[in-house]
C-alpha positions, 0 to 999 in steps of 0.5 A: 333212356327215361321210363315213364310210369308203367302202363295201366294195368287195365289196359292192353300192353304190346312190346315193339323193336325198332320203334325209333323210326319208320314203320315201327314209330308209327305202329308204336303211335298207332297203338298209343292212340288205340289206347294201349300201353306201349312198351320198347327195346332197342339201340336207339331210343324213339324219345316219346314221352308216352313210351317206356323203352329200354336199351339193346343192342338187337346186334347181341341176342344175348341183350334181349331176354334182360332187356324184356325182364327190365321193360316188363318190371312192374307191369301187370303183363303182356299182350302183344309182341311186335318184332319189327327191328331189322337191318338191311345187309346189302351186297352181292353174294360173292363179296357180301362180308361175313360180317355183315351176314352175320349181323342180318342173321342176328339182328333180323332173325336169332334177336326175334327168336329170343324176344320171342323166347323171353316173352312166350311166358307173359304171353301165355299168361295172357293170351297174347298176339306175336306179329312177325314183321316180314316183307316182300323180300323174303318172297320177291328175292333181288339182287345184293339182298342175299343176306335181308331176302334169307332173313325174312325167308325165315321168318315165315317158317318161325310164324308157321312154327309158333303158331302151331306149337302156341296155339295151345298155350293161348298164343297166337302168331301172325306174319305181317309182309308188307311191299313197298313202304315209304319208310325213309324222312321225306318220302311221300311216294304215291306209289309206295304205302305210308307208315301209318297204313301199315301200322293200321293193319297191325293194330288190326291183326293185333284187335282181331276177335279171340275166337280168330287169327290171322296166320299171314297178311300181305300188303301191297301199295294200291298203285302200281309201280313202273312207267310204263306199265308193266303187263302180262308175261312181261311182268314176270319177266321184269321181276 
């Protein structure tokens, strides 16, 4: 991956997973246009020219803590963490491959826990933000979700325990849980949120005032889903 110049040191710095695609593009969009400087790791790489990324594999945690001190050279220090790169193991319990359990574990849940780890450091130099990326999954558990719905389970007890054991040092944790989002190519759903919705409301979270922070926000599209309609007990029944 190519490393345009480092970002401005007068500015605000954040560090995203995922943002290649989906949700983590468009919040990686939202905060250039805010005025930050944004930097990424990940597989793949998102090729926008304002971005400086560098590559890992989110697969082997042990990537992670080389690839924050390769991103971080020669820049003047850290703001914001944004853990949004996660992988959708699918399948039912009884024949989910370990494997594929495996690699939710690593990806979703232990490469967060060392991107936190690698940049609690810059963070607390600076009095910097982390934003958990959640989702209703880790709520609203369904079926052949085993593996995504225990994932993001997790990362509210990561979001509650840093919050209380950094606010000390200046850090403060949020976790963003978001519903349905329309996060694939071509999906323009009403009824589901847009990318650049979402991102909006963690740049929010990201410029809300020092004195404030926000421990968990959830989304949910405006417009329900389901026709017909859903109501009453029979919602809970339909879940």
């Amino acid at each position: 991956m190519t490393a345009p110049a480092a970002p401005d040191a007068a500015g605000r710095t954040a560090l995203l997973t995922g943002a290649n695609r989906g949700t983590g593009r468009a919040i990686a969009e939202a905060l250039h246009a805010a005025g930050w400087g944004v930097l990424a790791i990940g597989r793949t790489p998102a090729e926008l020219p304002w971005l400086r990324e560098v590559h890992c594999d989110l697969r082997h945690p042990e990537q992670v803590s080389p690839a924050v001190d390769r991103v971080l050279a020669g820049t003047a220090g850290l703001d914001a963490v944004v853990v949004n790169g996660a992988v959708r193991s699918l399948g039912p319990l009884a024949s989910l491959p370990l494997a594929d359990w495996r690699e939710a574990v690593d990806v979703n849940l232990t490469s967060a826990i060392a991107l936190v780890q690698a940049a609690l450091p810059h963070l607390r130099a600076d009095g910097g933000r982390i934003v958990l990326m959640g989702s209703h999954a880790g709520s609203r558990f369904f079926e052949a979700g085993a593996a995504y719905c225990a994932t993001k389970a997790a990362l509210k007890a990561l979001a509650e325990v840093l919050l209380l054991e950094e606010r000390a040092h200046g850090v403060c944790t949020t976790l963003v849980s978001p519903g349905a989002i329309a996060n694939l190519p071509g999906d323009d759903s009403p009824l589901k949120m847009a990318t650049s919705s979402v991102a909006e409301a963690v740049r929010w979270v990201l410029e809300a005032p020092q004195d404030t922070v926000v421990g968990e926000i959830e989304l949910r599209p405006a417009r329900l889903t389901g026709s017909p309609p859903v109501y009453g007990l029979h919602r809970l029944q339909a879940v």
